[in-house]
C-alpha positions in Angstrom: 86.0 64.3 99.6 88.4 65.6 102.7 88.9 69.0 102.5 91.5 70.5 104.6 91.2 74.0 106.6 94.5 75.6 107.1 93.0 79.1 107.8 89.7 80.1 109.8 86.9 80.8 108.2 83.3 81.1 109.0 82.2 77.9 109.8 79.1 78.0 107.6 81.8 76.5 104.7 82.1 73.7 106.9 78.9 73.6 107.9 77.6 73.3 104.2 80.1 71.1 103.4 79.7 68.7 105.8 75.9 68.6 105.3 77.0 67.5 101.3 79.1 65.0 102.7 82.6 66.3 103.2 85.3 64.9 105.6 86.6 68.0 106.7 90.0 68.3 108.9 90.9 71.3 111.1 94.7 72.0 110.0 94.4 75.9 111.3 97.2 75.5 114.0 99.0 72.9 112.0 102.5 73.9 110.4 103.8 74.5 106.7 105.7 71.0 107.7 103.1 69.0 108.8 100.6 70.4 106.1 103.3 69.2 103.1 103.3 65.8 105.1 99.2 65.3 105.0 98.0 67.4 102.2 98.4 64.5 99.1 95.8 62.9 101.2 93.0 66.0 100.9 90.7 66.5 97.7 90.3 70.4 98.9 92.2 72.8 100.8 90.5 76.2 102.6 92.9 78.9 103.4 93.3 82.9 103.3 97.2 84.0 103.6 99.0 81.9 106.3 100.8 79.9 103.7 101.3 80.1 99.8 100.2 77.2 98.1 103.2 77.3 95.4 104.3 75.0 92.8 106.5 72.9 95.6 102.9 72.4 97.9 100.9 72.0 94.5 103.1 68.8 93.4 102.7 66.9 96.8 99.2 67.5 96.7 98.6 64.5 94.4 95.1 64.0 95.1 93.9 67.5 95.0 91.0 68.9 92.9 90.0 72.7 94.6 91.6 75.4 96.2 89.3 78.0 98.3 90.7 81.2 99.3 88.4 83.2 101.5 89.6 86.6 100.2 89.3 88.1 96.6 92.8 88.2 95.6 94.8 85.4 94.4 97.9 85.9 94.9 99.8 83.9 97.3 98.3 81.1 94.8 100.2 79.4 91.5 96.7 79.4 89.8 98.3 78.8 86.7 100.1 75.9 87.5 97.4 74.5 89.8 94.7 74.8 87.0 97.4 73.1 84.8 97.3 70.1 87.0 93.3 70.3 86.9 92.9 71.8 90.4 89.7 74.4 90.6 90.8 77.7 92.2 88.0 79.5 94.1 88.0 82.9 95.4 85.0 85.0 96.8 85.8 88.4 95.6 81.8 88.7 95.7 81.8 88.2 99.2 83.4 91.2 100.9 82.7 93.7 97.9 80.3 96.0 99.4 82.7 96.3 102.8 85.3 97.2 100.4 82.3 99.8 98.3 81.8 101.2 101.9 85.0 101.5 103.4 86.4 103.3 100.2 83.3 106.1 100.7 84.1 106.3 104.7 87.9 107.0 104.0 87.3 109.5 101.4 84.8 111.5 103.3 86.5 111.2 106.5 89.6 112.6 104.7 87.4 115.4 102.8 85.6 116.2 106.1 88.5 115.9 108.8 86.8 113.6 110.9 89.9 111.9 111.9 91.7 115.1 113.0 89.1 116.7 114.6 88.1 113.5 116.6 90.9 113.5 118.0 91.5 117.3 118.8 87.6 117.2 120.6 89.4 114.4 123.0 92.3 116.7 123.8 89.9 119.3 124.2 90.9 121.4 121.3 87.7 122.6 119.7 88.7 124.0 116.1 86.5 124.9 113.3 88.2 127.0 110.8 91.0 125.0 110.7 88.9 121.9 110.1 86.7 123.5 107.2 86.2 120.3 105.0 85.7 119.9 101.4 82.0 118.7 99.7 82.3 115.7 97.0 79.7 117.7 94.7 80.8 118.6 91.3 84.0 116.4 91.8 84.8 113.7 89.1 85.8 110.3 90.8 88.0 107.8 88.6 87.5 104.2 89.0 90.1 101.9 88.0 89.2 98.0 87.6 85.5 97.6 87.5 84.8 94.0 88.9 83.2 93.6 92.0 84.9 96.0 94.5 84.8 98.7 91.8 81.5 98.5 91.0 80.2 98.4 94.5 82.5 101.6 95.1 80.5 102.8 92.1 77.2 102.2 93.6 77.8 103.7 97.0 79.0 107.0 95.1 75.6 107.2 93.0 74.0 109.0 95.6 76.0 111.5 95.2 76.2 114.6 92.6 79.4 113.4 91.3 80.7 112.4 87.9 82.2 108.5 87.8 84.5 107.7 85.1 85.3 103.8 85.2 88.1 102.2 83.3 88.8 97.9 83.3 91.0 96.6 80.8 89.5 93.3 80.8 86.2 94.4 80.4 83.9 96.2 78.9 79.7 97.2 78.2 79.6 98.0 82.3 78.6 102.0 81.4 75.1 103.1 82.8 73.4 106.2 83.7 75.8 106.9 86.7 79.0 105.8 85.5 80.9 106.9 82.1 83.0 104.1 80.7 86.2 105.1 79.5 89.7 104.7 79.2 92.6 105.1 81.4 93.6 108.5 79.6 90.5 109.8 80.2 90.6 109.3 83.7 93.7 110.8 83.9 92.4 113.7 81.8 89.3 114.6 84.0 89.7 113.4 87.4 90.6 114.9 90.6 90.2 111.3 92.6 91.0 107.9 91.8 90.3 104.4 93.2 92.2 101.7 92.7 90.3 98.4 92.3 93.0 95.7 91.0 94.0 92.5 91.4 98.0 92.4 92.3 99.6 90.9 88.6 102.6 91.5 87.3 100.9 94.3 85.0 99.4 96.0 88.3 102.6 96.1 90.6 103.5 99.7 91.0 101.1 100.6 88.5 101.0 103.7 90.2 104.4 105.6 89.5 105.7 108.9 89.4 105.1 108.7 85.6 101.4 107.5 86.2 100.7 109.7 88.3 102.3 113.1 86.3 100.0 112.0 83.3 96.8 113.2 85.7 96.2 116.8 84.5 94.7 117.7 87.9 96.2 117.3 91.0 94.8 114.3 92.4 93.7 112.4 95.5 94.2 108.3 95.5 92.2 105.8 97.4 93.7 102.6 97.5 91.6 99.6 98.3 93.2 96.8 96.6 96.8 96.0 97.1 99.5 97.7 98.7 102.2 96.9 95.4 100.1 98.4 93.2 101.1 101.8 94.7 105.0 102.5 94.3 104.8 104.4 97.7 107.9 106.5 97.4 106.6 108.1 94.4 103.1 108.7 95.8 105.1 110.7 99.0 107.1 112.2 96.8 103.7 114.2 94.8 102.5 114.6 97.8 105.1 117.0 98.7 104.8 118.6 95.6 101.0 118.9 95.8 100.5 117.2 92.6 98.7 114.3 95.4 96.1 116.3 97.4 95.5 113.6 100.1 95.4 109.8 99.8 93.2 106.9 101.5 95.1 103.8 101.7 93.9 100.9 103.3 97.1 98.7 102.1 100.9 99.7 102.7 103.1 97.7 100.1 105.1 97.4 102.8 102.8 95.1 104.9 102.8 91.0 105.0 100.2 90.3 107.8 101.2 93.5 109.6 104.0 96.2 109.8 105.3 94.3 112.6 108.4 92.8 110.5 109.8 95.7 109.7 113.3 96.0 111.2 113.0 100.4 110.4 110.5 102.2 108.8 111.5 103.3 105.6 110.7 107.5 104.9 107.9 107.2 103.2 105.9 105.2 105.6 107.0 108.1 108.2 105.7 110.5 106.0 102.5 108.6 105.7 101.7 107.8 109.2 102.5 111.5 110.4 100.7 113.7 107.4 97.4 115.3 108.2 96.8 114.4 104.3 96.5 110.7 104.3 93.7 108.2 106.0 95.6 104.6 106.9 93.9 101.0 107.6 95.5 97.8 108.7 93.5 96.2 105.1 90.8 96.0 106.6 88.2 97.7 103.9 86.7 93.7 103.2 86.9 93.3 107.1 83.1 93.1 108.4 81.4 90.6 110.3 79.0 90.4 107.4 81.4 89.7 104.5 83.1 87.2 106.8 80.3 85.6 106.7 79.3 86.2 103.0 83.1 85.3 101.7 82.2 81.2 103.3 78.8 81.2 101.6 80.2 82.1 97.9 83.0 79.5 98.6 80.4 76.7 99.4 77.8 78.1 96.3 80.9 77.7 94.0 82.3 74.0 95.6 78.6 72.5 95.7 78.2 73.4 92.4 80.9 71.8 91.2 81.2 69.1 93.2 78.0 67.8 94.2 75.7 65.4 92.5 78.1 63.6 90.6 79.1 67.0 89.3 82.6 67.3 88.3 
């Protein structure tokens, strides 16, 4: 089978691949043009973002049978029409899960203890205390919505503190324990004063956080966002911010971005508002990022394709 790489990856997928007897082509610096002239010949294709494989790629890909995105989300995929045509889509949400657990804790205690602020007044020599008086997580009630892999592992960093977690997932259900409560969406909105969001970007999820989502909270609120930047409608997350109804948000995704906020021709106002605000902790989307997960995101890929694949299995 010839499996072509149009992203980088760790090479341990190649390397396990090869070992099981893959042809595998290095297409990383090759364009979408030449990739639509050589992909009908490739049984396998290993990307993250640099292209989408839509429904235009899919149909010249004649001879493909997987798709491998080193990521968790899906998105700049047609798995529905892909899957229609018999092709296997892979992703490794598994992978980078506990970076994503992690990061989600650092942002929100870093925000809660003004670590950012106060790093940076130390270097200017500005040594303020009372004015960078932080807040404890004890006795808060944290809200967890999606409860898959990132939201889980967010789930487990935060047992280690005294801290009630609420967890709602539409699409699933029997996940409660002794540390987390599940429950539904209301609930969440009832009785917490933070909430993660662990999604996948869908048609259901974009802007899923509105004005109206988030005036049905009954406390004022702070938002961690860890999944994707659409699934925040930014201008009305500003706009509670102003009125206090948003305490403070942790947003490692802008809806705004693509592969950077480099391609925007003006910054709209709420993106000014974010990046100047005292209230908010920002990361390029980098909350799977680790050297460990990069690794960890090729291993799941090759687990899922030698499985399938190998041994006559297909």
């Amino acid at each position: 089978m010839r499996v072509m790489f149009i992203d980088t990856v760790h090479a341990v997928l190649q390397e396990r691949l090869e070992t099981a007897g893959f042809e595998c082509v290095d297409h990383t610096k090759s364009d979408l043009d030449r990739i639509k002239k050589e992909i009908g010949s490739f049984h396998g294709i290993a990307i993250r973002s640099r292209i989408s494989v839509n429904k235009e790629l899919l149909d010249l890909a004649s001879e493909l049978r997987f798709i491998a995105r080193s990521g968790s989300g899906m998105e700049n995929i047609d798995v529905a029409y892909a899957e229609a045509k018999g092709i296997r889509c892979y992703g490794a949400p598994e992978g980078n899960a506990n970076a994503v657990g992690q990061h989600a804790l650092g942002m929100l205690l870093s925000l809660f203890r003004n670590i950012n602020i106060s790093d940076a007044e130390v270097r200017k020599n500005i040594w303020e205390r009372e004015g960078n008086r932080g807040l404890e997580l004890d006795d808060r009630t944290i809200g967890i919505i999606g409860f898959g892999n990132t939201g889980s592992a967010f789930a487990k960093k935060l047992s280690g503190f005294d801290v009630r977690i609420l967890a709602h997932d539409k699409y699933k259900s029997g996940f409660g324990n002794e540390h987390i409560e599940e429950c539904s969406l209301e609930d969440i909105q009832r009785n917490c004063n933070i909430v993660s969001l662990h999604v996948p970007l869908t048609d259901e999820t974009r802007y899923m956080v509105n004005d109206a989502f988030i005036q049905n909270f009954s406390k004022p609120i702070w938002v961690i966002n860890t999944s994707r930047g659409a699934v925040v409608k930014t201008d009305d997350l500003v706009k509670n911010m102003k009125t206090g109804k948003v305490l403070g948000a942790c947003l490692d995704v802008l809806e705004y971005e693509k592969k950077s906020l480099e391609g925007l021709e003006e910054w709209p106002e709420a993106l000014k508002y974010l990046t100047s605000s005292h209230r908010t902790i920002l990361t390029p989307h980098i909350a799977g990022w680790t050297k460990e997960s990069y690794r960890k995101l090729s291993e799941v890929l090759a687990d899922k394709i030698l499985t399938d694949f190998s041994q006559g299995n297909d």
